[in-house]
C-alpha positions in Angstrom: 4.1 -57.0 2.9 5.9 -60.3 4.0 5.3 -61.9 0.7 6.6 -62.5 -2.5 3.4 -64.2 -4.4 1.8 -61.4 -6.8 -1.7 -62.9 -5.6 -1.2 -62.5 -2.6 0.8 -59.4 -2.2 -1.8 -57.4 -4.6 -4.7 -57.0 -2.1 -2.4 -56.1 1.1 -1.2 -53.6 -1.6 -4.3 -52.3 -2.4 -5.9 -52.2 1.1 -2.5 -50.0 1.9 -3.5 -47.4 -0.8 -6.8 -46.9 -0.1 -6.4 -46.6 4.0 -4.2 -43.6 3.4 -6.9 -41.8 1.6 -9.7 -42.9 4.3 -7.9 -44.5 6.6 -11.1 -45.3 9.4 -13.8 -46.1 7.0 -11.8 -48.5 4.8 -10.6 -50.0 7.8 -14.1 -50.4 9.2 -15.2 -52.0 6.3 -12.0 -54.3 5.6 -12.6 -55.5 9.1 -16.1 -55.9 8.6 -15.6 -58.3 5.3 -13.0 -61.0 7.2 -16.0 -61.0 10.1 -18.6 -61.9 7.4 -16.2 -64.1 5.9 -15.2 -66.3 9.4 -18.5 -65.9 11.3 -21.4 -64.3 9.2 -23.6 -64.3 12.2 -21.2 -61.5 13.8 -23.0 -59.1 11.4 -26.0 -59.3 13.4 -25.1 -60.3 16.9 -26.1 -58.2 19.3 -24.0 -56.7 22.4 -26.2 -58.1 24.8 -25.2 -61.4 23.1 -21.7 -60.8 23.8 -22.5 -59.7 28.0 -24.8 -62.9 28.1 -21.6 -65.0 26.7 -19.0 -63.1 28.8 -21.3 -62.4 32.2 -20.7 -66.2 33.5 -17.1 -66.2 33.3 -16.9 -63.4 35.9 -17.0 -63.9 39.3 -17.8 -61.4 42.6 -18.4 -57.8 42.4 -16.6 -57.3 38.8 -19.8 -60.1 37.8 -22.3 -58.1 39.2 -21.2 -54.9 37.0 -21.0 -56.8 34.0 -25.2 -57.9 34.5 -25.8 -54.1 35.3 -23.9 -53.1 32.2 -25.6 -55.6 30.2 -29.1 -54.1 31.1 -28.1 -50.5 30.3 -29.7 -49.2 26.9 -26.1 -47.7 25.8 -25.5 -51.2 24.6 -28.6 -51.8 22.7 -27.0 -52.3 19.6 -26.1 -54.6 16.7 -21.8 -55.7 16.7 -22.0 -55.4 12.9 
């Protein structure tokens, strides 16, 4: 665990025992707390938030597939 403060060291400890008895859902939720925790508007962004942020940065052909992939319905969904 890197650490030698008992604080510190008990919830890396705990997260360790409980991801080896459901390793993808505690996982999914650990992840989901530190979002909440740095950006709480995460929980609730949507993809197309994400392809209206990332489309401009592209440039060409690989721009143009970003705008079509941002108007398919597979990504109409919430990040969190």
């Amino acid at each position: 665990m890197q650490t030698r403060d008992k604080v510190e060291a008990q919830p890396l400890f705990n997260g360790m025992n409980e991801a080896v008895h459901n390793p993808d859902a505690v996982n999914l939720q650990i992840a989901r707390n530190y979002i909440a925790a740095s950006n709480p508007e995460m929980l609730t962004r949507t993809c197309q938030a994400a392809f209206d942020a990332m489309t401009p940065l592209r440039e060409g052909s690989t721009r143009e597939r970003w705008e079509r992939a941002g108007k398919d319905k597979a990504y109409d969904f919430n990040l969190g």
